[in-house]
C-alpha positions as CSV (number, residue, x, y, z in Angstrom):
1,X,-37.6,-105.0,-68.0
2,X,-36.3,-108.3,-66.8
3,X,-32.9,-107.8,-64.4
4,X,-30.7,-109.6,-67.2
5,X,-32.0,-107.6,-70.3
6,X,-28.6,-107.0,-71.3
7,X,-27.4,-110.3,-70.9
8,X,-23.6,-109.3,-69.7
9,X,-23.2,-106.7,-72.2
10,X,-20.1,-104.8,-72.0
11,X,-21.4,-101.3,-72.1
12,X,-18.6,-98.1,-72.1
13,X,-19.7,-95.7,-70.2
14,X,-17.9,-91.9,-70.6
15,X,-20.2,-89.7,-68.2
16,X,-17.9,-88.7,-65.4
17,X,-19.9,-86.9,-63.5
18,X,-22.6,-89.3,-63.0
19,X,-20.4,-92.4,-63.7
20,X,-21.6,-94.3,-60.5
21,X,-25.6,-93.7,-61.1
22,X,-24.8,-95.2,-64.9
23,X,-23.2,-97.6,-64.0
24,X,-25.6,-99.0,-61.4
25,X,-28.2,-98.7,-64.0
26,X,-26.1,-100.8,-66.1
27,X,-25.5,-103.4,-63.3
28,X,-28.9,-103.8,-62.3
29,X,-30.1,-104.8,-65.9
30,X,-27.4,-107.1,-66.1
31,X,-25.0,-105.6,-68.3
32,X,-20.7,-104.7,-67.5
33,X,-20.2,-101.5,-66.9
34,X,-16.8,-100.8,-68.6
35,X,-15.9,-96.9,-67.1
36,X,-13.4,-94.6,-69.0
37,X,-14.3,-90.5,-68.3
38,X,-13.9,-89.0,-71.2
39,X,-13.3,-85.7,-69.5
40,X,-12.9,-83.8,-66.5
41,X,-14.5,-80.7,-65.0
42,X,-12.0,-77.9,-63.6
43,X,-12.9,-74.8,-62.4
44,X,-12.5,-71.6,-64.3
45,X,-11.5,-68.4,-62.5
46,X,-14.8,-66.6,-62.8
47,X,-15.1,-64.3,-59.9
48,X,-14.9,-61.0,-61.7
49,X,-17.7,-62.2,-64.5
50,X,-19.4,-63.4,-61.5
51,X,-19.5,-60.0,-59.6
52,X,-20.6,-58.4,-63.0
53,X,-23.2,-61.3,-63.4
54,X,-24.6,-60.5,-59.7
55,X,-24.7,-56.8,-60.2
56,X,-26.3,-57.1,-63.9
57,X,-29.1,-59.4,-62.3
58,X,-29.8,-56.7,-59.4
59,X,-30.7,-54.6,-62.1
60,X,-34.8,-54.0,-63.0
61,X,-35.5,-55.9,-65.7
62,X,-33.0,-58.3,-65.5
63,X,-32.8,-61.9,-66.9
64,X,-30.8,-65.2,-66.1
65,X,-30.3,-67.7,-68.7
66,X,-28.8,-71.0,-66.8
67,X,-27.4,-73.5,-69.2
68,X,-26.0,-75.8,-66.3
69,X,-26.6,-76.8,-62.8
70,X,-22.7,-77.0,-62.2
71,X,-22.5,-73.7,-63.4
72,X,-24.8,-72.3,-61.3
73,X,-23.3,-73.8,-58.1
74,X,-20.0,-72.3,-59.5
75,X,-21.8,-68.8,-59.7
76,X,-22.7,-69.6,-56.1
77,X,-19.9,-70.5,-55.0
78,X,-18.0,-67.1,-56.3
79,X,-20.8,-64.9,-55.2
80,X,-20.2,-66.9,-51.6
81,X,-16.2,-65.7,-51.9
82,X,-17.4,-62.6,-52.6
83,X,-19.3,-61.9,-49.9
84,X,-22.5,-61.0,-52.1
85,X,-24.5,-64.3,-51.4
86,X,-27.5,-62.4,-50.3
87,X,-27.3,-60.0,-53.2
88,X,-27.3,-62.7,-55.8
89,X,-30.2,-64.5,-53.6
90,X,-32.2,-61.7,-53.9
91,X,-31.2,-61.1,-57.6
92,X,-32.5,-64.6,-58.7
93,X,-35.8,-64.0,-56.8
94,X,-36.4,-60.6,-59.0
95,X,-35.0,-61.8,-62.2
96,X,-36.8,-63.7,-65.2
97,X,-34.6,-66.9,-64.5
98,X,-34.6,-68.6,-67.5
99,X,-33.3,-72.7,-67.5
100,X,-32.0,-74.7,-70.2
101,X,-32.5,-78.3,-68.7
102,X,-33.7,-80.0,-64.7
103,X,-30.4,-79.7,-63.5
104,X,-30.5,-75.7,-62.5
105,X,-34.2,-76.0,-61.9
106,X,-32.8,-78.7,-58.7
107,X,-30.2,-76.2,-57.6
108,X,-32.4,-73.2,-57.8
109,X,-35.1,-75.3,-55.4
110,X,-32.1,-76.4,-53.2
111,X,-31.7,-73.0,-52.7
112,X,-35.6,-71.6,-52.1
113,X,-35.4,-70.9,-55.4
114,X,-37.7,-71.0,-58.5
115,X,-37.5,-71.1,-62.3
116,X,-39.8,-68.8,-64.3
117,X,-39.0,-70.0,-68.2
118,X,-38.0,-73.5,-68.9
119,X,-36.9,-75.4,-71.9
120,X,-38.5,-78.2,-73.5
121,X,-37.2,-81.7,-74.1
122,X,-34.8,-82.8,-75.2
123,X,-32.8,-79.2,-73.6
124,X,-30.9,-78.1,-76.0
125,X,-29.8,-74.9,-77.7
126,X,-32.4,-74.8,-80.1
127,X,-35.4,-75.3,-77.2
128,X,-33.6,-72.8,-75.1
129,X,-33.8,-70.5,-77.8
130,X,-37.3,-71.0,-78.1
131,X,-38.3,-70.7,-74.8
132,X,-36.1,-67.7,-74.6
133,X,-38.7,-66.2,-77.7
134,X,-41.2,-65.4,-75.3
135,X,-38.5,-63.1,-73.0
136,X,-37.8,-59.8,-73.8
137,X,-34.5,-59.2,-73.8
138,X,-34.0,-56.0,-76.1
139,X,-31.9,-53.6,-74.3
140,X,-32.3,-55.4,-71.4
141,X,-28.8,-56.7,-68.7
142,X,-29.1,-60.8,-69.7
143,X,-27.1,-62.8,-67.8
144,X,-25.6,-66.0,-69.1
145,X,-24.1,-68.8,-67.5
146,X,-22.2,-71.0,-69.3
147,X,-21.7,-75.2,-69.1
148,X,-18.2,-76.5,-69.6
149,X,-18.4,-76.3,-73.4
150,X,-19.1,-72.7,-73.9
151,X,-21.1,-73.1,-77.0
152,X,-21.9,-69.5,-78.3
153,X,-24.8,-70.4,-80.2
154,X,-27.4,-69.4,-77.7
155,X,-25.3,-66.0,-76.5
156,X,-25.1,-65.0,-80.0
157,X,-28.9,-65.9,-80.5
158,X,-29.1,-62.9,-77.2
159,X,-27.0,-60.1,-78.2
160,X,-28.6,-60.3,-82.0
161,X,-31.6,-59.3,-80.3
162,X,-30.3,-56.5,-78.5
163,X,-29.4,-58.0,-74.8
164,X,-26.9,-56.4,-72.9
165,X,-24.9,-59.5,-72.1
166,X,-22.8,-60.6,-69.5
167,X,-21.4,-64.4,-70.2
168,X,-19.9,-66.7,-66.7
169,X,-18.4,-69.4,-67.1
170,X,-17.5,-71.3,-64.0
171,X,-15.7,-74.1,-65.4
172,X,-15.0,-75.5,-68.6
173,X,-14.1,-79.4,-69.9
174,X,-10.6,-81.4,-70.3
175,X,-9.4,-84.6,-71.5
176,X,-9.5,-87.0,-68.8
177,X,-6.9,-86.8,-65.8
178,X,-4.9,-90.1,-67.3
179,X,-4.1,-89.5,-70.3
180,X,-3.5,-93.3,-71.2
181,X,-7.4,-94.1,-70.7
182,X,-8.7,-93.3,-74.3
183,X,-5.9,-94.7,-76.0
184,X,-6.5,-97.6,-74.2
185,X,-10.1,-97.8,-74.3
186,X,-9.9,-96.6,-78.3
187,X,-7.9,-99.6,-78.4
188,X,-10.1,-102.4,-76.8
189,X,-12.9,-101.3,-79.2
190,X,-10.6,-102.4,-82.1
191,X,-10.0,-105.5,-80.3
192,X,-13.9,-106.3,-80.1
193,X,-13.7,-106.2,-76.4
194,X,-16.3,-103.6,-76.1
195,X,-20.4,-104.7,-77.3
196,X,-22.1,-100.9,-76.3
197,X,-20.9,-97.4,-76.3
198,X,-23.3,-94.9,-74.4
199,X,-22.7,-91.5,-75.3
200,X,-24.4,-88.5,-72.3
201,X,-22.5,-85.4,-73.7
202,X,-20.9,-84.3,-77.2
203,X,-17.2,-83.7,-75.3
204,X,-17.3,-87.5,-74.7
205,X,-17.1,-87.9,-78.0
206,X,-14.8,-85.4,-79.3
207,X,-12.5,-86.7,-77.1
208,X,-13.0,-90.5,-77.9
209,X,-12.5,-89.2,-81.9
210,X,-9.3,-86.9,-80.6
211,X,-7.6,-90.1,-79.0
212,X,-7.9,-92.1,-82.2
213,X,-7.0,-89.4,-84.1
214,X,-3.8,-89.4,-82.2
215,X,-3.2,-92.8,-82.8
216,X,-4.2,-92.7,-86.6
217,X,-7.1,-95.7,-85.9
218,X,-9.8,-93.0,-86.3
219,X,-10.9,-94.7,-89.6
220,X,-10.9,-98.0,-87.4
221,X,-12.6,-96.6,-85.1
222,X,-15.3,-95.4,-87.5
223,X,-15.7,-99.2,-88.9
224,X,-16.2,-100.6,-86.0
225,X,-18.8,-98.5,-84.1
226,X,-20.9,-98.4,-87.1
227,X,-21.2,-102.2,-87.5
228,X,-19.8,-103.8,-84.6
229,X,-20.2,-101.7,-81.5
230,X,-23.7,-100.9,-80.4
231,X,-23.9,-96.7,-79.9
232,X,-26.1,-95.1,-78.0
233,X,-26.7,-91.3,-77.8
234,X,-28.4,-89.9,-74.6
235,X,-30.3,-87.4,-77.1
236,X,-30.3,-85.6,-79.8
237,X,-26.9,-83.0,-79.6
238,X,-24.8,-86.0,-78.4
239,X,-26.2,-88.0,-81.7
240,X,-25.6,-84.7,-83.8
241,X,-22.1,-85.0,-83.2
242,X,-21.4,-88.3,-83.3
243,X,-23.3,-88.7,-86.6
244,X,-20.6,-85.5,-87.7
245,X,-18.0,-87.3,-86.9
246,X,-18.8,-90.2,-89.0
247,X,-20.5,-92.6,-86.3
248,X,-24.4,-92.4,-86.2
249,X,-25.8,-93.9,-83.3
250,X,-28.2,-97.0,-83.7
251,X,-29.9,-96.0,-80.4
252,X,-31.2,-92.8,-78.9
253,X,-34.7,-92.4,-76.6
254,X,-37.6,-90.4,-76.8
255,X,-36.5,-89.5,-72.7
256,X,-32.7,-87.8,-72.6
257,X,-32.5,-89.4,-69.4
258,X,-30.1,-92.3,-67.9
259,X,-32.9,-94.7,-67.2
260,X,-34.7,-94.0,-70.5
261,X,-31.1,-94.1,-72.1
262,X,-30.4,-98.2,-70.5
263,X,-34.0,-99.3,-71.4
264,X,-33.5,-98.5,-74.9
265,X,-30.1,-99.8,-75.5
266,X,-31.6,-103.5,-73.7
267,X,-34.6,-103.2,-77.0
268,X,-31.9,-102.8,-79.3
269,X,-29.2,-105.1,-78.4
270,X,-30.7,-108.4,-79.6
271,X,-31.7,-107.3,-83.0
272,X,-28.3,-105.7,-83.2
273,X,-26.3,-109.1,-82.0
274,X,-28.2,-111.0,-84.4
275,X,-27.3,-108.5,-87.4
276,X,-23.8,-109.4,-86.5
277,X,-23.9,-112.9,-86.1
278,X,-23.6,-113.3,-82.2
């Protein structure tokens, strides 16, 4: 890909977390990065789940279900306060560690540490679930940690078949910090000032729909991501949700990756400027 594939592109980007990484992607193929978080990580108080969560995983037979590397540094990070880093250590080495996408597999090797089940691509709920098939997990102390949204869909998958569940959940997410940057941003993609949206979680979103909704533009905003802004879904949950609430993304790649994610929105944008006239 040439460095000016996206030709000064004004691409939102509403990843927090990895805002500088996306945004140097964005950069270097010679697009505008345009930067609004969409939401904020805080910290839950977790400490008693997480004592429960370290002494269920001592147990024989025990398995841990990771949804989320943050979570697992939270878990961590309580077992640390706790005083029972070593236990939890020595919990994950006996335990069928079971992750949902790369980002627990990292911290569990930061820490000496390995993963024994892993979900397929694209990592969601559904793969988890499927990897988590091959587990036995009837009668059996499950241990669960959450990510910031706290879906129930894969804990309710465990306890129907019979796991003795314990559920942390280290932190959860909230609208952004300034609570002026949606409405703003909702209102400079009415304005035509914005050519991409890229999409890497559903909360982005929610919150994106929640700030026009607020503002009663939300049928505005509709209009003009489905035929003048280009929208691009980092994989297949974030374009779920943005299809539900009325906005389909044109773009989403085969990878659910950042680089994959920048590659295909530079394929798509000419064919999508020349549909609206550019």
């Amino acid at each position: 890909m040439s460095e000016s594939s996206l030709h000064g592109a004004r691409v939102v980007l509403l990843e927090a977390r990895r805002e500088s990484e996306l945004a140097s992607l964005v950069r270097r193929h010679g697009g505008e990065p345009v930067c609004v978080p969409a939401l904020r990580e805080l910290p839950c108080d977790c400490d008693a789940d997480a004592a429960r969560g370290v002494a269920a995983a001592s147990e024989p037979g025990a398995v841990v279900v990771l949804a989320t590397g943050v979570g697992l540094e939270g878990w961590l990070s309580a077992a640390h306060r706790a005083g029972s880093q070593d236990v939890l250590h020595a919990a994950l080495q006996q335990a069928t560690v079971v992750c949902r996408g790369p980002k627990p597999v990292a911290v569990l090797k930061r820490e000496g540490l390995a993963a024994h089940v892993r979900a397929e691509p694209p990592h969601t709920s559904t793969e988890l679930i499927s990897a988590l098939e091959s587990v036995d997990v009837s009668g059996r102390p499950v241990v669960f940690v959450h990510d910031g949204g706290a879906s129930r869909v894969v804990p309710e998958a465990l306890a129907a078949r019979g796991a003795r569940l314990v559920e942390i959940r280290p932190y959860r997410w909230a609208p952004p910090e300034d609570p002026a940057a949606l409405p703003a941003l909702v209102e400079q993609i009415l304005a035509g000032g914005i050519d991409v949206l890229a999409v890497t979680t559903q909360v982005q979103a929610q919150h994106l729909f929640d700030a026009a909704e607020a503002q009663t533009t939300v049928d505005r905003l509709r209009a003009a991501l489905c035929d003048r802004v280009l929208v691009a879904a980092v994989g297949p949950t974030c374009a779920a949700t943005l299809t539900r609430l009325g906005a389909p993304p044109h773009v989403v790649p085969e990878s659910s990756k950042m680089g994959p994610l920048v590659l295909a929105i530079a394929d798509a944008l000419p064919a999508f400027r020349a549909r609206r006239g550019d």
